[in-house]
N, CA, C and O atoms as a DFTB+ gen file, in Angstrom:
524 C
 N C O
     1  1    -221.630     -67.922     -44.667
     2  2    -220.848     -68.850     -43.861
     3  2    -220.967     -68.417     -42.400
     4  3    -220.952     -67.212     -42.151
     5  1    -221.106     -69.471     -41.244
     6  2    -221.138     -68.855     -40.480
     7  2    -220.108     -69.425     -39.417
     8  3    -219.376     -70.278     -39.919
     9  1    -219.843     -69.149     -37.965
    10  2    -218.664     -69.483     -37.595
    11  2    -219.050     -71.277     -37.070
    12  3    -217.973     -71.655     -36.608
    13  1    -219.655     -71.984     -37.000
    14  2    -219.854     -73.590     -36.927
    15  2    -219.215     -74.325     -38.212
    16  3    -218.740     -75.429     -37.946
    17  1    -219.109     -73.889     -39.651
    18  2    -218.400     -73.516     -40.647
    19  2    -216.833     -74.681     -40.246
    20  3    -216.458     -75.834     -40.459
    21  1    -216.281     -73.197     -39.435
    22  2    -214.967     -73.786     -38.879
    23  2    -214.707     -74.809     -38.037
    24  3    -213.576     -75.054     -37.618
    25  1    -215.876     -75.546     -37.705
    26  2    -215.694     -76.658     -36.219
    27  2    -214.648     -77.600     -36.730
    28  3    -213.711     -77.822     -35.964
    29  1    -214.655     -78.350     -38.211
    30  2    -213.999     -79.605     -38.487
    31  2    -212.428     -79.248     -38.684
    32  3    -211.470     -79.992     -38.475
    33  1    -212.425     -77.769     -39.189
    34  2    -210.812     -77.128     -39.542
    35  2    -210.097     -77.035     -38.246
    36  3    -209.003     -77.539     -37.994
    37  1    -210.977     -76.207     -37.315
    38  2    -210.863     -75.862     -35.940
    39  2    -209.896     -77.382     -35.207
    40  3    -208.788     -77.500     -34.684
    41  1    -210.801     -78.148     -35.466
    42  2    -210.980     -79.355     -34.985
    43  2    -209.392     -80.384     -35.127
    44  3    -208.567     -80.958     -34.415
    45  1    -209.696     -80.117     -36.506
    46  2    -208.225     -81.128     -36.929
    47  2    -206.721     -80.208     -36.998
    48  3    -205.653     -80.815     -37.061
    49  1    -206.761     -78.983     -36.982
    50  2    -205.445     -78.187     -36.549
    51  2    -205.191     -78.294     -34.883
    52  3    -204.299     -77.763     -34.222
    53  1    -206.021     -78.955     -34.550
    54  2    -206.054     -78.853     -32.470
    55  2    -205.150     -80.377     -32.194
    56  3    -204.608     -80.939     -31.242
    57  1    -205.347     -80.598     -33.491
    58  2    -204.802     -82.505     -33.723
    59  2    -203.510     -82.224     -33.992
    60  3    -202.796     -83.090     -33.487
    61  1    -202.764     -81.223     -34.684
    62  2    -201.942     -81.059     -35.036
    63  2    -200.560     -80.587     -33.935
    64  3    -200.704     -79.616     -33.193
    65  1    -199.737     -81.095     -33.941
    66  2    -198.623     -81.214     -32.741
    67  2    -198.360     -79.709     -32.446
    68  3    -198.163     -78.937     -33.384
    69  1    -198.356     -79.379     -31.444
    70  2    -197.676     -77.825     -30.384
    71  2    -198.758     -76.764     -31.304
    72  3    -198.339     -75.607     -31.354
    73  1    -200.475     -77.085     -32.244
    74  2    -201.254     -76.511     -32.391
    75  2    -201.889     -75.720     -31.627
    76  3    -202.501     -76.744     -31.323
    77  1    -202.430     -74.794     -30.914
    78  2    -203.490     -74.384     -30.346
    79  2    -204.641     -73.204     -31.449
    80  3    -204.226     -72.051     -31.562
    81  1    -205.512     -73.437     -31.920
    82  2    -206.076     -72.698     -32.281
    83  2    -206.844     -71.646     -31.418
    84  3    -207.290     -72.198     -30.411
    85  1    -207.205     -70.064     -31.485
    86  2    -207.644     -69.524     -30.469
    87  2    -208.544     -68.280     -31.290
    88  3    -208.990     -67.228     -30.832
    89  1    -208.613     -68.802     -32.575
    90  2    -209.728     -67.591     -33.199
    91  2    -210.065     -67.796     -34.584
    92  3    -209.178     -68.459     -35.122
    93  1    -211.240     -67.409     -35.581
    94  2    -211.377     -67.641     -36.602
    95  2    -212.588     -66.654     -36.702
    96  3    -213.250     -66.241     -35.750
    97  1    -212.788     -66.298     -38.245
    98  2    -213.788     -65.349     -38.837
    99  2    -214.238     -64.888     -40.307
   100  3    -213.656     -65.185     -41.350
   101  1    -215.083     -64.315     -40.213
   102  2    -215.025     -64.191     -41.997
   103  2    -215.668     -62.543     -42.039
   104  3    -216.456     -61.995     -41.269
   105  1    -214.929     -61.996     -43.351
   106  2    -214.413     -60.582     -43.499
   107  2    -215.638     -60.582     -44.758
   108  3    -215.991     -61.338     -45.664
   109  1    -216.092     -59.043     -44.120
   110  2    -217.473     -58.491     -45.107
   111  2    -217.406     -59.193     -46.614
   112  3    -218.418     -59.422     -47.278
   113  1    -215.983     -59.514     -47.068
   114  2    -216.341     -59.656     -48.617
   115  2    -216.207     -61.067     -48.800
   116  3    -215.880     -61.522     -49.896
   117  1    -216.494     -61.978     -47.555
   118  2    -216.925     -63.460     -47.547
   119  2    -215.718     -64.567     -47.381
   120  3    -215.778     -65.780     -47.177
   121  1    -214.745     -63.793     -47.527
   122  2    -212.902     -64.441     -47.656
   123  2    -213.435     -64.404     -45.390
   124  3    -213.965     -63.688     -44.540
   125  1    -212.606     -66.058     -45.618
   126  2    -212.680     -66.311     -44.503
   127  2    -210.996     -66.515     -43.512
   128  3    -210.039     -66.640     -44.276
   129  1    -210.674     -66.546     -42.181
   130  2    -209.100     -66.550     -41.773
   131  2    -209.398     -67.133     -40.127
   132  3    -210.259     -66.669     -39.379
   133  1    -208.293     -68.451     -39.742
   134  2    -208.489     -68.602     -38.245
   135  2    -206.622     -68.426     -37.935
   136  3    -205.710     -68.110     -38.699
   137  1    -206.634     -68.736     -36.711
   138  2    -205.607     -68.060     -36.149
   139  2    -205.592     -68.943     -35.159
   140  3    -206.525     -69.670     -34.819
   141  1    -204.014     -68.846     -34.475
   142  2    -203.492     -69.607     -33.920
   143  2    -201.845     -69.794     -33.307
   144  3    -200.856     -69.517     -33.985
   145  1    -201.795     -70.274     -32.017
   146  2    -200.188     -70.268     -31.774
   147  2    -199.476     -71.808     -32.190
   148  3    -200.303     -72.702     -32.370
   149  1    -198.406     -72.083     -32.312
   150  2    -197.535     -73.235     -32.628
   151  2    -196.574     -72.861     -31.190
   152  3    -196.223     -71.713     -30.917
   153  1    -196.300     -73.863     -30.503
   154  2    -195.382     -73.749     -29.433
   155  2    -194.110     -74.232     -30.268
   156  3    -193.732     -75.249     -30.850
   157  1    -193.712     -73.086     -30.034
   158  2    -191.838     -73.286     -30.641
   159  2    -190.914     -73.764     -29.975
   160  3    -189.800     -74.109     -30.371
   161  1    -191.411     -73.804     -28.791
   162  2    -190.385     -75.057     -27.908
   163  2    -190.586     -76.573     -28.470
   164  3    -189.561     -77.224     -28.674
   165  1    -191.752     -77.123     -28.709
   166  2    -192.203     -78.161     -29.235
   167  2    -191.373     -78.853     -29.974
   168  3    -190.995     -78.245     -30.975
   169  1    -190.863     -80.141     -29.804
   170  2    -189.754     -81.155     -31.113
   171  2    -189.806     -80.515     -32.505
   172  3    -188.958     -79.891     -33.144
   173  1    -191.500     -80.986     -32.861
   174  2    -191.765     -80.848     -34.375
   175  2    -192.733     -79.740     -34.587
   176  3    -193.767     -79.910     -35.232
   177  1    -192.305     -78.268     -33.886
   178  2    -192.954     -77.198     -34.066
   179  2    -192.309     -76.790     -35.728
   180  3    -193.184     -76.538     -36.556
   181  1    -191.445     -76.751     -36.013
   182  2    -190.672     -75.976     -37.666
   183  2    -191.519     -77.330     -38.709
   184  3    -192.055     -77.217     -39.812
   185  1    -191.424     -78.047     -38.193
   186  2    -192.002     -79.325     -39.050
   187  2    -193.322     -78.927     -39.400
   188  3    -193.704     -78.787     -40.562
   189  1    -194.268     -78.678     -38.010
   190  2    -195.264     -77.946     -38.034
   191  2    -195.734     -77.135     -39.182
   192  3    -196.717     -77.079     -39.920
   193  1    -194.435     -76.442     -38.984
   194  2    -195.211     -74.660     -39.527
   195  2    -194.677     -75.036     -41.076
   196  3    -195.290     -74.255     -41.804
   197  1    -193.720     -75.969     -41.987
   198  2    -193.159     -76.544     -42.796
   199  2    -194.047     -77.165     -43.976
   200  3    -194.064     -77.144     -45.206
   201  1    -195.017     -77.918     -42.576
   202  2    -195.988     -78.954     -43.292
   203  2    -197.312     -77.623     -43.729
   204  3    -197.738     -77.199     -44.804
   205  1    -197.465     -77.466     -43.014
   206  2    -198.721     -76.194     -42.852
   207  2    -198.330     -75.601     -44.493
   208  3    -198.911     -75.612     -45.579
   209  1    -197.016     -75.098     -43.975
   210  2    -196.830     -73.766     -45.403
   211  2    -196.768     -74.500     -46.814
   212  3    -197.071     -73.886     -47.836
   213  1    -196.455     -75.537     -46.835
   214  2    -196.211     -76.471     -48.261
   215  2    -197.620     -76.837     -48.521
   216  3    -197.964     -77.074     -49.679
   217  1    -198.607     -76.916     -47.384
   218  2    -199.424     -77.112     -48.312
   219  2    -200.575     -76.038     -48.276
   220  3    -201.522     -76.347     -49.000
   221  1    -200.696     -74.973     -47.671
   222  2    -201.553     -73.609     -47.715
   223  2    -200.996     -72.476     -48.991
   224  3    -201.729     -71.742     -49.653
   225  1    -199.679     -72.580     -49.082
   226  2    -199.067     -71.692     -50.108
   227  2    -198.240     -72.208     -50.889
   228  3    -197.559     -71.498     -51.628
   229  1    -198.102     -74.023     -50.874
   230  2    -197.214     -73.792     -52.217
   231  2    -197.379     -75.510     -52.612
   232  3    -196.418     -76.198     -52.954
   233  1    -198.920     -76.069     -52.475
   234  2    -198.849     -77.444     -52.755
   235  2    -198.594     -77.610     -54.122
   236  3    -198.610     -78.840     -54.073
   237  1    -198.436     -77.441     -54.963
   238  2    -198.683     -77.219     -56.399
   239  2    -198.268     -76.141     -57.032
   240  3    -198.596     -75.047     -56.572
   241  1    -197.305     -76.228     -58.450
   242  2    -196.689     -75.003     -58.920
   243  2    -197.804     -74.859     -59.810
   244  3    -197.963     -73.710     -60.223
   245  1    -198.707     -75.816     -60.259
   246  2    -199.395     -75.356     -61.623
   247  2    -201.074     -74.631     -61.294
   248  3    -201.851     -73.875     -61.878
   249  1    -201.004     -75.701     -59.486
   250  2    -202.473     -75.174     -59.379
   251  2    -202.136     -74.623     -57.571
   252  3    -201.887     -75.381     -56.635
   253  1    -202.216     -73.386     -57.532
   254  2    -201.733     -73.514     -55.825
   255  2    -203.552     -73.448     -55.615
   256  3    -204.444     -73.427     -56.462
   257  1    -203.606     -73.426     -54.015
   258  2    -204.634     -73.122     -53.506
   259  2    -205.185     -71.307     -52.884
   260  3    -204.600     -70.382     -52.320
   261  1    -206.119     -71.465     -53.219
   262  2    -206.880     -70.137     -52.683
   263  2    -206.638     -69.222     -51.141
   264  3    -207.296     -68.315     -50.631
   265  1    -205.433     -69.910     -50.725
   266  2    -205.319     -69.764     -49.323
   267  2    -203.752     -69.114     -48.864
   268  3    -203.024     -69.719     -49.651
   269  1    -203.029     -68.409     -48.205
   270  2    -202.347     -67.848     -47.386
   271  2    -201.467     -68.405     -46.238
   272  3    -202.400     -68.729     -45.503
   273  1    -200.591     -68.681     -45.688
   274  2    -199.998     -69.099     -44.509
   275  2    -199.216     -68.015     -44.309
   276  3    -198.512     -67.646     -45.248
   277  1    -199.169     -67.017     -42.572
   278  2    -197.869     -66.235     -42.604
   279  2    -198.560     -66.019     -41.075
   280  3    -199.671     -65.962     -40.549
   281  1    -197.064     -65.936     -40.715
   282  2    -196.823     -65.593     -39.306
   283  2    -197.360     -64.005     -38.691
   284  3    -197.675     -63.277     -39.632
   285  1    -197.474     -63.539     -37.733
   286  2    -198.135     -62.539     -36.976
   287  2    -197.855     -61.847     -36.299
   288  3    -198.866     -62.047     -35.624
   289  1    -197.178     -60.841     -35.565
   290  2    -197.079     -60.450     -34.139
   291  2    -197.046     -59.037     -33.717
   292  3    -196.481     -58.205     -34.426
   293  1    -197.790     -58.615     -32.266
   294  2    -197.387     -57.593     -31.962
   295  2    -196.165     -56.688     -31.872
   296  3    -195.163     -57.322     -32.203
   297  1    -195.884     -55.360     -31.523
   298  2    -194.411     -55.455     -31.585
   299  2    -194.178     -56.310     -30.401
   300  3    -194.910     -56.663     -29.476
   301  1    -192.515     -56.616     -30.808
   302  2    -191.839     -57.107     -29.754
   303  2    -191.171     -56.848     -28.710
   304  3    -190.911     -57.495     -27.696
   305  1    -190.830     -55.448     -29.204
   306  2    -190.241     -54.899     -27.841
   307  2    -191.188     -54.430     -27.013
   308  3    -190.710     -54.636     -25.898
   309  1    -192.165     -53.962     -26.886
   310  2    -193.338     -53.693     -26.330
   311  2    -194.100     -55.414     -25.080
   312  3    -194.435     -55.566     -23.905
   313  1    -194.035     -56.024     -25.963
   314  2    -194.897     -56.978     -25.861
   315  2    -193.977     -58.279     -25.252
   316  3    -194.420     -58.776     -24.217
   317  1    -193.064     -58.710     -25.666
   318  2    -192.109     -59.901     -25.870
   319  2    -192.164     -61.093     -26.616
   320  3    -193.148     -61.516     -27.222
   321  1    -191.295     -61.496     -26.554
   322  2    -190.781     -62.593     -27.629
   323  2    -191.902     -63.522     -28.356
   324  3    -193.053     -63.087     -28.375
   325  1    -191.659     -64.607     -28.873
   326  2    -192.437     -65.377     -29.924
   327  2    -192.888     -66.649     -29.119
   328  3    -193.711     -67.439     -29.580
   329  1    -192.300     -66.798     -27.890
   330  2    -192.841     -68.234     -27.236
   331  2    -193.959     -67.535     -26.738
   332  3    -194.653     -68.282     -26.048
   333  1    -194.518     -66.072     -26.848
   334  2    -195.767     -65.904     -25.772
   335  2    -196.507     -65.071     -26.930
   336  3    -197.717     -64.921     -26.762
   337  1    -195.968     -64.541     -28.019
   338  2    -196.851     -63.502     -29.065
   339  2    -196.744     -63.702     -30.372
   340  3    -197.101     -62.885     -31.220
   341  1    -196.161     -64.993     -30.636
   342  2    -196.034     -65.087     -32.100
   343  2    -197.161     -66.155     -32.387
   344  3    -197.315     -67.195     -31.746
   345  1    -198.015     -65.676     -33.583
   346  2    -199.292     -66.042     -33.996
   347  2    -199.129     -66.314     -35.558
   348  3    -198.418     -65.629     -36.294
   349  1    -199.967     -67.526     -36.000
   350  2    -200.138     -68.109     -37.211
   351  2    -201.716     -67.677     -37.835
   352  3    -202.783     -67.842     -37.244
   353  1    -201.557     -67.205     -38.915
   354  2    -202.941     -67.256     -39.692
   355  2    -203.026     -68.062     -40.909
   356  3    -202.053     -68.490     -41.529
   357  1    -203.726     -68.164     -41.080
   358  2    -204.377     -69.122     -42.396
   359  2    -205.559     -68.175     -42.945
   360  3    -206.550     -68.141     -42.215
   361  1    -205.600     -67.513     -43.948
   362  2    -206.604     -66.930     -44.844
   363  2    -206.597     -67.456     -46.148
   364  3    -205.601     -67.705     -46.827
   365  1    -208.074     -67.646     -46.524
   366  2    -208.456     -67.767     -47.785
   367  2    -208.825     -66.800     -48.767
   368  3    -209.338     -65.799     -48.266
   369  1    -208.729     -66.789     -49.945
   370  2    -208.231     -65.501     -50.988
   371  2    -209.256     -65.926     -52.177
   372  3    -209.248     -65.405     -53.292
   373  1    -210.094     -66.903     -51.781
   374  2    -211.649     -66.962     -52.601
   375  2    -212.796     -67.441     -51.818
   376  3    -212.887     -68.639     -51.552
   377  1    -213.575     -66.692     -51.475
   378  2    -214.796     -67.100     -50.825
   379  2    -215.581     -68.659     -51.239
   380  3    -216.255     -69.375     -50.498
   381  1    -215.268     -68.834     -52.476
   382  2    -216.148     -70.241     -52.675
   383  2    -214.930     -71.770     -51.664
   384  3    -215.234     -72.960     -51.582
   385  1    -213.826     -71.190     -51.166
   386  2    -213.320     -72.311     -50.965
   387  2    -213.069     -72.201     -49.118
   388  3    -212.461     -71.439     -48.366
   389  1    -213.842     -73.317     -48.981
   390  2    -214.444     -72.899     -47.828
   391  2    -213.482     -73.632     -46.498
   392  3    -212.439     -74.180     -46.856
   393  1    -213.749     -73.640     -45.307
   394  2    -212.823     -74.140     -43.938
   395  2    -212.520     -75.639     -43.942
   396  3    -211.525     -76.192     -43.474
   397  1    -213.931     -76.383     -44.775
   398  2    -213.823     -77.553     -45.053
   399  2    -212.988     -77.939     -46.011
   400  3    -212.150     -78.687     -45.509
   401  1    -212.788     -77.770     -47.303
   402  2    -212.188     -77.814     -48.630
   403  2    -210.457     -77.871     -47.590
   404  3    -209.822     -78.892     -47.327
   405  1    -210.155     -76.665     -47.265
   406  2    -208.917     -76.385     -46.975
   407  2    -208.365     -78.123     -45.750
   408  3    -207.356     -78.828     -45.738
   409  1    -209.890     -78.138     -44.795
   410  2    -209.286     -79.269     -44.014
   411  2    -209.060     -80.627     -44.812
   412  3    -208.367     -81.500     -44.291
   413  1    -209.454     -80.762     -45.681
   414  2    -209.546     -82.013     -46.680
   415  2    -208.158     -82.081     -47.170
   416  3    -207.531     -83.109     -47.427
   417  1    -207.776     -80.926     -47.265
   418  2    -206.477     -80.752     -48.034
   419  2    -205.493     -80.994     -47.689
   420  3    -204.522     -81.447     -48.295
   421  1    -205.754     -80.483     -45.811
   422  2    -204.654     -80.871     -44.552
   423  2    -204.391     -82.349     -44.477
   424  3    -203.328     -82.961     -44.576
   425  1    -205.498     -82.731     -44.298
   426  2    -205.999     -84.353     -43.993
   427  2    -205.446     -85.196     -45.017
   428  3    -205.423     -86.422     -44.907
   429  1    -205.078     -84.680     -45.834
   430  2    -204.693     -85.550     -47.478
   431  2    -203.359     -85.468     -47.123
   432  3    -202.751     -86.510     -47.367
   433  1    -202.572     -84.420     -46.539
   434  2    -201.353     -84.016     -46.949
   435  2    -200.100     -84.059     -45.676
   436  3    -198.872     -84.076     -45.768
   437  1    -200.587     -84.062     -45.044
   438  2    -200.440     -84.139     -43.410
   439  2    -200.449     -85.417     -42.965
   440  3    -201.352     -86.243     -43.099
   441  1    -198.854     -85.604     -42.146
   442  2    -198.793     -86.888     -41.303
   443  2    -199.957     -87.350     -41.160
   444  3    -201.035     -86.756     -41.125
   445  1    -199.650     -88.723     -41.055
   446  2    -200.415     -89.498     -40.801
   447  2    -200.525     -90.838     -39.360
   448  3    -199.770     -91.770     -39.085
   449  1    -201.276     -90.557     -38.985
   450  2    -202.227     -89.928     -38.188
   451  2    -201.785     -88.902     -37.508
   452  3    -200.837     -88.895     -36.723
   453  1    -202.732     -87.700     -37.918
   454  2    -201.933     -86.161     -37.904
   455  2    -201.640     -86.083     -36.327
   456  3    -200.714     -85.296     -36.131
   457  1    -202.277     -86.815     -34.786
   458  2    -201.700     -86.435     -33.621
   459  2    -200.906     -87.569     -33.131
   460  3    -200.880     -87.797     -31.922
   461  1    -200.139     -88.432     -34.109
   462  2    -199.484     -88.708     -34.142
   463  2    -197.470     -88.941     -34.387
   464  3    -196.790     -89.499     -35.248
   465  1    -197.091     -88.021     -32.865
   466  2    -195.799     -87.690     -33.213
   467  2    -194.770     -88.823     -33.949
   468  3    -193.945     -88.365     -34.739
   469  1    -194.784     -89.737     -33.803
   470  2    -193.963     -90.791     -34.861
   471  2    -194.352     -90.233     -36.058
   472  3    -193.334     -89.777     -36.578
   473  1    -195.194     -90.062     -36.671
   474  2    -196.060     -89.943     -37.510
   475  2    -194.692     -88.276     -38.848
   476  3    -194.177     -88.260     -39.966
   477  1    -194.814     -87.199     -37.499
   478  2    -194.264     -86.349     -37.989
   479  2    -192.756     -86.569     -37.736
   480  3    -192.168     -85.550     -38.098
   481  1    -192.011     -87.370     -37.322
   482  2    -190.729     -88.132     -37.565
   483  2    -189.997     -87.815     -39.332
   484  3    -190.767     -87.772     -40.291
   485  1    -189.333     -87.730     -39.414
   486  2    -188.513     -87.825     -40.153
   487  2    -187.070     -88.334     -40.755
   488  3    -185.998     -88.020     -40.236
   489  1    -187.176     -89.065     -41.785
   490  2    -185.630     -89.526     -41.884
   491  2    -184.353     -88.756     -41.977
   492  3    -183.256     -89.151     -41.583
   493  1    -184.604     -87.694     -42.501
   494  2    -183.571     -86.081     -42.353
   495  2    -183.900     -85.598     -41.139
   496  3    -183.478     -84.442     -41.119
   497  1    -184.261     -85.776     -40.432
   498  2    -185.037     -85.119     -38.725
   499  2    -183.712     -84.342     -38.296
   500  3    -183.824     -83.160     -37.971
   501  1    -182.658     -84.862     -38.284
   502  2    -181.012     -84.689     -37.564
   503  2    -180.831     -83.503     -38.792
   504  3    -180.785     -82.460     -38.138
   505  1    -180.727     -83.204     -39.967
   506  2    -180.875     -82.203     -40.646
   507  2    -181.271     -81.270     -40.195
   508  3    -180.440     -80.363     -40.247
   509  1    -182.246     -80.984     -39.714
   510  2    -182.866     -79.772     -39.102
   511  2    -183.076     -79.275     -38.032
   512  3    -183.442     -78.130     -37.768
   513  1    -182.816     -80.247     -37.280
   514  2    -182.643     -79.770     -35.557
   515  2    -181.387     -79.297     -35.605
   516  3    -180.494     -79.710     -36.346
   517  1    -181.285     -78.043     -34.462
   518  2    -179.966     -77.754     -34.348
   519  2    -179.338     -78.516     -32.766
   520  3    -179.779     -78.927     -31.692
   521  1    -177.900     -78.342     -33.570
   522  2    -177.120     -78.547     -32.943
   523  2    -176.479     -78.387     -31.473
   524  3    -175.385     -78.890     -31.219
């Protein structure tokens, strides 16, 4: 696999609201991982990271997917807070399932039209924003 691999994954998480992607790679034993910030100031940043995790680690109780979602960071007291150092990864946990497979999965599962903020709207929306 090589890193052009990631252009379409790359591509459609950049679509994705308060997304920035800023790295991706693949580890000697072929398991591949990209990386990335979510702006947490953003409306539908928790929605974001919500939609992401339901379907990287838990679309399915009978069949999950080959893949990982979890947050990142340097220390904090050193470094500071999460609006400037808190980082998202996405790793895959079988080499045959590749940057594409995973974007297909996004694309299936994920607002629609994914850079579309109406889109990530919600009828519970007032549920989860705070107060």
């Amino acid at each position: 696999m090589k890193g052009e691999e990631f252009s379409a994954l790359v591509n459609y998480l950049q679509e994705v609201p308060a997304v920035n992607v800023f790295g991706s790679g693949i580890f000697e034993n072929g398991l591949w991982w990209v990386k990335f910030s979510i702006d947490i100031k953003h409306t539908y940043a928790w929605q974001v990271v919500q939609e992401i995790g339901h379907v990287v680690n838990y679309v399915s109780l009978e069949e999950r997917l080959p893949t990982v979602f979890y947050p990142v960071s340097p220390p904090p007291y050193i470094n500071g807070g999460p609006d400037e150092f808190l980082s998202w990864i996405i790793e895959s946990e079988d080499a045959d399932f590749t940057p594409d497979d995973l974007k297909d999965w996004l694309s299936g599962r994920l607002p629609q039209p994914v850079n579309d903020l109406k889109a990530w709207s919600t009828s519970n929306e007032e549920d989860w924003k705070e107060v």
